[in-house]
C-alpha positions in Angstrom: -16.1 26.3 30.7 -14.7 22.9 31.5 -14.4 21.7 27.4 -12.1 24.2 26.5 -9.0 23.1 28.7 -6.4 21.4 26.5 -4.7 19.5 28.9 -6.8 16.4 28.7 -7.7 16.5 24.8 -4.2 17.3 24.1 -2.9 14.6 25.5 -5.9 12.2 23.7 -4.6 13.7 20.2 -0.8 13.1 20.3 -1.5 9.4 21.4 -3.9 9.0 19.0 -1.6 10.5 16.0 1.5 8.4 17.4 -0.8 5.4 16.8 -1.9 6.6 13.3 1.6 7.3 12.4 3.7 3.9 14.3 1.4 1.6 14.9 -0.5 1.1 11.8 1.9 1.3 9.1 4.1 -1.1 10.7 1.2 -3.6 11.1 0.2 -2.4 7.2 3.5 -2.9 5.9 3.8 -6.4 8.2 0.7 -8.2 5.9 1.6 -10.4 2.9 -1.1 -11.8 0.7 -1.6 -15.6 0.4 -1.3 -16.0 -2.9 1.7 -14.0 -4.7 1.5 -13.7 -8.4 4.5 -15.8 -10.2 5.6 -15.7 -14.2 4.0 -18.7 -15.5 6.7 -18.6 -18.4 10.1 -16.7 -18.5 10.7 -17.0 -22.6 9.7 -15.1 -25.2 7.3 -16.4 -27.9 8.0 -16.3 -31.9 6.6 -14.0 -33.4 6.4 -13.4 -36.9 6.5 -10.4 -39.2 3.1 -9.8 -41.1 3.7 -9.8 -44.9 0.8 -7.3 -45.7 0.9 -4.8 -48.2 1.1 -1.5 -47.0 0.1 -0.2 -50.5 
């Protein structure tokens, strides 16, 4: 039975995991996004203490 010698599959699934594992994190970690979020302001509002009663 011809499908059970490793020899050509085994060589199929250690390329393919070297891809997975090389490849495409590199290209993954390679992408930036267009539009990067920035702090529209930097200081710290006022705020006020509320003067409820607590009674």
């Amino acid at each position: 039975m011809p499908q059970l010698n490793p020899a050509p599959w085994f060589s199929i699934l250690v390329f393919s995991w070297l891809v997975f594992l090389i490849i495409i994190p590199s290209k993954i970690i390679n992408h930036t996004f267009n539009n990067e979020p920035l702090p529209m302001n930097t200081e710290k509002t006022k705020t006020d203490p509320w003067n409820w009663p607590w009674y």
